[in-house]
C-alpha positions as CSV (number, residue, x, y, z in Angstrom):
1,X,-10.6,-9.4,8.3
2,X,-14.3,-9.5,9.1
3,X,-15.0,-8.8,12.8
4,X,-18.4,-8.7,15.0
5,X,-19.4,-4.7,15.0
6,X,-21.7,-2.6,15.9
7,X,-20.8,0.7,13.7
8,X,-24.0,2.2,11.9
9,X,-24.4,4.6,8.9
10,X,-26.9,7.8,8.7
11,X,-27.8,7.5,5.0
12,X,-29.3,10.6,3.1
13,X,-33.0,11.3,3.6
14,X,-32.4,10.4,7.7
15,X,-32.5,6.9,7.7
16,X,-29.8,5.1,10.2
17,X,-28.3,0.9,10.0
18,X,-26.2,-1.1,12.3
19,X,-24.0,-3.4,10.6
20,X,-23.1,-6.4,12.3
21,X,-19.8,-7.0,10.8
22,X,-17.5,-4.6,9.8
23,X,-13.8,-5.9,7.9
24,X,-10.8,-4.8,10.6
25,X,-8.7,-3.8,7.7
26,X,-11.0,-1.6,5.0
27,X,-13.8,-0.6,7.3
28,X,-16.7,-2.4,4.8
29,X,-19.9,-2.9,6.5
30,X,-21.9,-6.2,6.1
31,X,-25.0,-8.0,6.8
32,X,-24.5,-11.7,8.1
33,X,-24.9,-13.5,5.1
34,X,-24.3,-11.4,2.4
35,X,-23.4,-12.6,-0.7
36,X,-19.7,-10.9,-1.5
37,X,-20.2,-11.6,-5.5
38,X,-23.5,-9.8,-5.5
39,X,-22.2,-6.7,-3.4
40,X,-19.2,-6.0,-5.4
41,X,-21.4,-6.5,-8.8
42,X,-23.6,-3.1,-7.0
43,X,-20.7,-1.5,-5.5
44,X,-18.7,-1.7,-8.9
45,X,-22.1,-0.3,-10.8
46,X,-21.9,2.5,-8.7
47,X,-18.8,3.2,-8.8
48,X,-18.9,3.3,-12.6
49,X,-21.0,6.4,-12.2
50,X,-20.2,10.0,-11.8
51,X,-21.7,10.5,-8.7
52,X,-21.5,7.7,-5.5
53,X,-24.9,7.6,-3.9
54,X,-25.4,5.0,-1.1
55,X,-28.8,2.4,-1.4
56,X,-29.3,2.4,2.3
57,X,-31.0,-1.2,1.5
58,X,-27.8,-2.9,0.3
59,X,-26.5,-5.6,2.3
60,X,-22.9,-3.6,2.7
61,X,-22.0,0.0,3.7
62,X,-19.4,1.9,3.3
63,X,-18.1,5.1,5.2
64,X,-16.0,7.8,2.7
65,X,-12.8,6.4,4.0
66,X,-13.8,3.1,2.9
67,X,-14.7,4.3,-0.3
68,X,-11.8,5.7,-1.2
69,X,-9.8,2.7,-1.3
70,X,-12.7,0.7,-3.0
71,X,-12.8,3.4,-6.0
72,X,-8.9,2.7,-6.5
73,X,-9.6,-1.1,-7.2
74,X,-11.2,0.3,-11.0
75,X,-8.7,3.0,-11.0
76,X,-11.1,5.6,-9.6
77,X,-10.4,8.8,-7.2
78,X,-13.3,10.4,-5.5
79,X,-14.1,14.3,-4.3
80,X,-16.3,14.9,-1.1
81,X,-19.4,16.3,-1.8
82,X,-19.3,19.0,0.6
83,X,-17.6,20.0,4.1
84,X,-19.5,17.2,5.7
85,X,-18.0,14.3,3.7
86,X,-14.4,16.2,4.0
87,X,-14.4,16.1,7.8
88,X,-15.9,12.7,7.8
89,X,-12.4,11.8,5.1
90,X,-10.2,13.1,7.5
91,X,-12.3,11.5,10.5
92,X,-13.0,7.7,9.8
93,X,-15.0,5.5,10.4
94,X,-17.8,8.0,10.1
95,X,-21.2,7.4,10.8
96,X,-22.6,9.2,8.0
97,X,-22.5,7.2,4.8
98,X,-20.3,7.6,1.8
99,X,-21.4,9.8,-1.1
100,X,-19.1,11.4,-3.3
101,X,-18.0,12.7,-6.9
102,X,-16.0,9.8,-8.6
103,X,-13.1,10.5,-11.3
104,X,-10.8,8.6,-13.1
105,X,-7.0,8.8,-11.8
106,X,-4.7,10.1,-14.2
107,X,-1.8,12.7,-13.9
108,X,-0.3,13.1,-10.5
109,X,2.6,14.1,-7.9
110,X,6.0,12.8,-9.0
111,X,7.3,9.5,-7.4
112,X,10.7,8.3,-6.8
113,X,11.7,4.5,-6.6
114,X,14.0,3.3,-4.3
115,X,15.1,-0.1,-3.9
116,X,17.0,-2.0,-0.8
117,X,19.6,-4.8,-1.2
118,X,22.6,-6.9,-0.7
119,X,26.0,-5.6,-2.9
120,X,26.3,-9.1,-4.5
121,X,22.5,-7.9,-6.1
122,X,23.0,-4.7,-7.4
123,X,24.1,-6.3,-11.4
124,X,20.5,-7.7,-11.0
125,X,18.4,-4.9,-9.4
126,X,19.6,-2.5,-12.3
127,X,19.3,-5.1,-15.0
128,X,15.5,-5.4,-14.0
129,X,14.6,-1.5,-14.0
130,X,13.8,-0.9,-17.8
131,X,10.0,-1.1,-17.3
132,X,10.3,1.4,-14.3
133,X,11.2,4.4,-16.8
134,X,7.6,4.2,-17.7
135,X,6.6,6.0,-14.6
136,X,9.8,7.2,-12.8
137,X,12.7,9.8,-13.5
138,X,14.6,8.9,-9.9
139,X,15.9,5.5,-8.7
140,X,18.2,5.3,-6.6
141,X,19.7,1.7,-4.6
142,X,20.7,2.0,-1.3
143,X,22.8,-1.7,-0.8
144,X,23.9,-2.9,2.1
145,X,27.9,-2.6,2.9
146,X,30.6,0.1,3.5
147,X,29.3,3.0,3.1
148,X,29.5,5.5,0.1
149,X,27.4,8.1,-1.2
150,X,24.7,8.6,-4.2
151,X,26.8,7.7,-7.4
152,X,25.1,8.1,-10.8
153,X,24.9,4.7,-13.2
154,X,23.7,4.2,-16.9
155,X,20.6,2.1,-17.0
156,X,19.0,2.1,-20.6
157,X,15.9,3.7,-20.9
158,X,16.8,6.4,-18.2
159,X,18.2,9.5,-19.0
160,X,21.5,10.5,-17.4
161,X,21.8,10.7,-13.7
162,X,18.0,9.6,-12.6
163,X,19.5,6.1,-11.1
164,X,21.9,6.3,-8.4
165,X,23.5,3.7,-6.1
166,X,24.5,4.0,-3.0
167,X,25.4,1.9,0.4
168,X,25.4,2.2,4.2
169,X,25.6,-1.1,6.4
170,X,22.4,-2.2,7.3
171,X,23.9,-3.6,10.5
172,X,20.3,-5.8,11.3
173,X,18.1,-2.0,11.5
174,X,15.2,-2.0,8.1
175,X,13.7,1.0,9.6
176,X,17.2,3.0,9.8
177,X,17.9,1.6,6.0
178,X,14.3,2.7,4.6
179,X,15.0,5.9,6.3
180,X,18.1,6.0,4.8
181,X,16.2,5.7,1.8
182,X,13.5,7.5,1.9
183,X,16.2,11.0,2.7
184,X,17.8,10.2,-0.7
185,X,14.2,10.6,-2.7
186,X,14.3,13.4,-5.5
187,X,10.5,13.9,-5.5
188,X,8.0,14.6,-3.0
189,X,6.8,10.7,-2.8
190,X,8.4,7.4,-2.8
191,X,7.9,3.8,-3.4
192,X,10.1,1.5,-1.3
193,X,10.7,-2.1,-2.9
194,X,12.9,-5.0,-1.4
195,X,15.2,-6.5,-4.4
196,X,12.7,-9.5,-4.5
197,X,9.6,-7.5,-4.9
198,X,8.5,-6.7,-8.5
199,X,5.3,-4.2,-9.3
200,X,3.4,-4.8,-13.0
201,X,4.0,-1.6,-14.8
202,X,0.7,-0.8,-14.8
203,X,0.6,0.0,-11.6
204,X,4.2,2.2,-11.5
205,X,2.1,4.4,-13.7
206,X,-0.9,4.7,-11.1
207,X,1.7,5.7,-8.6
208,X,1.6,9.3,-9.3
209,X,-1.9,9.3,-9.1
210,X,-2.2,7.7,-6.0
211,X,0.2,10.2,-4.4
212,X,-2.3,13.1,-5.5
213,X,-5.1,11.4,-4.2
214,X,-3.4,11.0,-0.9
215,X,-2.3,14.2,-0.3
216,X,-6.3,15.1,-1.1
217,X,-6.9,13.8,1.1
218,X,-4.2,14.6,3.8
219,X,-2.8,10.9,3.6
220,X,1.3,10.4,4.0
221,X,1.6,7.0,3.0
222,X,-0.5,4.8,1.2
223,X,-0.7,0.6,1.6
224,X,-0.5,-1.8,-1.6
225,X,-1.4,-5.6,-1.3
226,X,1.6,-7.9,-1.8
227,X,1.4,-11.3,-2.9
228,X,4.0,-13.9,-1.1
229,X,4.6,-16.5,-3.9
230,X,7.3,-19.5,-1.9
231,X,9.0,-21.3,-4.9
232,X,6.0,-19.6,-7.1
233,X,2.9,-21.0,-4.8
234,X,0.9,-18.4,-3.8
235,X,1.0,-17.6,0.3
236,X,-1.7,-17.5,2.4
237,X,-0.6,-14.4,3.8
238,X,-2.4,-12.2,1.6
239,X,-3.3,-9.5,1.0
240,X,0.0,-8.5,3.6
241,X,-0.4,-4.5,3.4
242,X,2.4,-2.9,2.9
243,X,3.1,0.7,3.3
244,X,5.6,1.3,1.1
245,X,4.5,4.4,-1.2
246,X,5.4,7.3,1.2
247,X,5.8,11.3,1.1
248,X,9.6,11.3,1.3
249,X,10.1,13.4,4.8
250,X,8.2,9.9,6.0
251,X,10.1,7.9,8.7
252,X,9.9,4.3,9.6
253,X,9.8,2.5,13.1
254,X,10.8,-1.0,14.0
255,X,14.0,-3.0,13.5
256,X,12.4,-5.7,11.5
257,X,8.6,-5.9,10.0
258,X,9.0,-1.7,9.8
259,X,6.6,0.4,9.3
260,X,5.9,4.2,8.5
261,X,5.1,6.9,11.6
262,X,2.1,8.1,11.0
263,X,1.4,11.5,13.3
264,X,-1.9,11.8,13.6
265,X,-2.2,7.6,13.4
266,X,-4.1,5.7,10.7
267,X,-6.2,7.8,9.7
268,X,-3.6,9.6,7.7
269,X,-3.0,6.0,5.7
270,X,-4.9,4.4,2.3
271,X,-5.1,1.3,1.2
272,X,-5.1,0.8,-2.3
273,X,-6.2,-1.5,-4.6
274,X,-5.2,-0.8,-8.0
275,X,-2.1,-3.6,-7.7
276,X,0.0,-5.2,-5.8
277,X,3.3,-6.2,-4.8
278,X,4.5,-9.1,-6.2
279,X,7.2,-11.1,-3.5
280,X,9.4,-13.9,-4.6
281,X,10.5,-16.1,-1.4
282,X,12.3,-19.3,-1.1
283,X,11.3,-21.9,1.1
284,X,14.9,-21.9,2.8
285,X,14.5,-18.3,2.8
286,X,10.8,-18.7,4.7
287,X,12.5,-21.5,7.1
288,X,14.8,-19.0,8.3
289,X,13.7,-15.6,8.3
290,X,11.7,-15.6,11.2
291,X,14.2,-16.7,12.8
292,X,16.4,-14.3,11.9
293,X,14.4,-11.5,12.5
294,X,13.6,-12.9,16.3
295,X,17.1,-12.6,16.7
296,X,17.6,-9.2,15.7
297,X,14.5,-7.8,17.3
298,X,13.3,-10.3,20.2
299,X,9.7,-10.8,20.5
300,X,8.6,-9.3,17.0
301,X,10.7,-12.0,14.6
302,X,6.8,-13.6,14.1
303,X,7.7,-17.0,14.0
304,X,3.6,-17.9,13.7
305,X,3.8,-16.4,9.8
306,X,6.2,-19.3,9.0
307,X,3.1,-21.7,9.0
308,X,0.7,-19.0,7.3
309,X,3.5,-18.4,4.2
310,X,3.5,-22.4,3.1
311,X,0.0,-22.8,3.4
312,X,-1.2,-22.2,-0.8
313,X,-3.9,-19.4,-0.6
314,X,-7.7,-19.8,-0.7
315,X,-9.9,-17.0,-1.3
């Protein structure tokens, strides 16, 4: 989302940049023209290392904030360096440039998944959560219809009683169902799926990591990429942030296209990049939804995405 800017880094040793464009969505800092393949080949270098230091002749810039998330894309977590870099974490976009220690993420805070659905899905939904007992002990599915409280089911692969199912009617109210959701988490974070959204094992086991680094860094819920594939073509609406990995006492807003409350705005959000969500749509499905949701929530149904989710993506 690269946007005119006029933000500027104080690099170490006193000298100071403006950028002229800055990305709306990461905070990145570039110079017009700069060649993305040859930035990320530096940025990756140095991310490799133990220690970030900045080159303050690059043709990109980064503030801590930013660095964060672009440390998660090779599975990295990062340390401020001193009091200066904490408050300018906590504070972005800071003018002073990133510099940081750099560690690999491993270990972690323990997540929950939880998964929203229709009745007629809930054969499928546990039929597909095998892999997830790599990185969870807690699932639980909330489905939409009368409802009934947490009951336990055998899923192979999970021990007895960590996956639940559950129901309350949706009654046309996401945020009230993810909310729902989110009170019936067993651990102190959890990742929120739709039944036709899939996450590569590899990243369930980054989850817990993720949730450590977050709360590091005083961050409630962190923002994956999701990838809209309609009848298997890949969407142009990508990357699609969603923030769907959440401490549990995390509450969501909005009837349809919901997100997480964020006190303190945000700043208090991370993007990460060390996977994505992977979104199975139909065309009649696309056709309709906006629809759908205009109807159940006038003026924020965002019929204009039809058009962006049957264009095939380009990079």
């Amino acid at each position: 989302m690269p946007a005119p800017s006029a933000r500027r880094l104080a690099y170490p040793g006193g000298r100071e940049r403006t950028f002229p464009i800055a990305c709306e969505s990461c905070g990145v800092l570039t110079e017009r023209g700069a060649d993305p393949a040859r930035c990320w080949d530096d940025l990756a270098r140095r991310l490799g290392q133990d220690l970030f230091v900045p080159d303050p002749d690059a043709a990109y810039g980064l503030d801590v904030y930013t660095l964060r998330s672009a440390a998660t894309r090779l599975g990295r977590g990062l340390r401020p360096l001193g009091p200066e870099d904490r408050a300018a974490l906590l504070r972005p976009h800071a003018v002073r440039a990133a510099q940081a220690v750099l560690y690999d993420l491993a270990g972690g805070r323990p997540v929950s998944l939880g998964l929203i659905g229709r009745a007629a899905e809930c054969d499928a939904v546990l039929a597909a959560l095998a892999p997830h007992a790599a990185w969870t002990d807690d699932v639980v599915v909330l489905l939409d219809g009368e409802r009934s409280p947490p009951r336990p089911v055998a899923v192979p692969g999970f021990f007895d009683g960590a996956v639940r199912v559950a129901a309350r009617p949706l009654s046309g109210d996401f945020a009230a169902q993810r909310n729902a959701l989110q009170d019936l988490a067993r651990r102190p974070w959890m990742l929120q799926l739709d039944t036709d959204e899939t996450i590569d094992p590899a990243l369930g086991r980054a989850l817990p990591a993720l949730a450590a680094l977050a709360e590091d860094g005083d961050v409630v819920s962190v923002g994956l990429p999701r990838r809209n594939r309609v009848d298997g073509m890949l969407s142009d609406v990508y990357p699609d942030v969603q923030y769907r990995l959440n401490r549990a006492g995390t509450r969501y807003a909005g009837r349809v296209h919901e997100r997480p409350v964020l006190d303190g705005g945000w700043p208090r959000s991370l993007l990460a990049l060390t996977g994505a969500i992977d979104h199975a749509l139909s065309l009649a499905h696309v056709r309709a939804r906006s629809r759908t949701y205009e109807t159940l929530d006038p003026g924020r149904g965002r019929p204009e995405e039809e058009a962006a989710l049957l264009r095939p993506y380009r990079a």
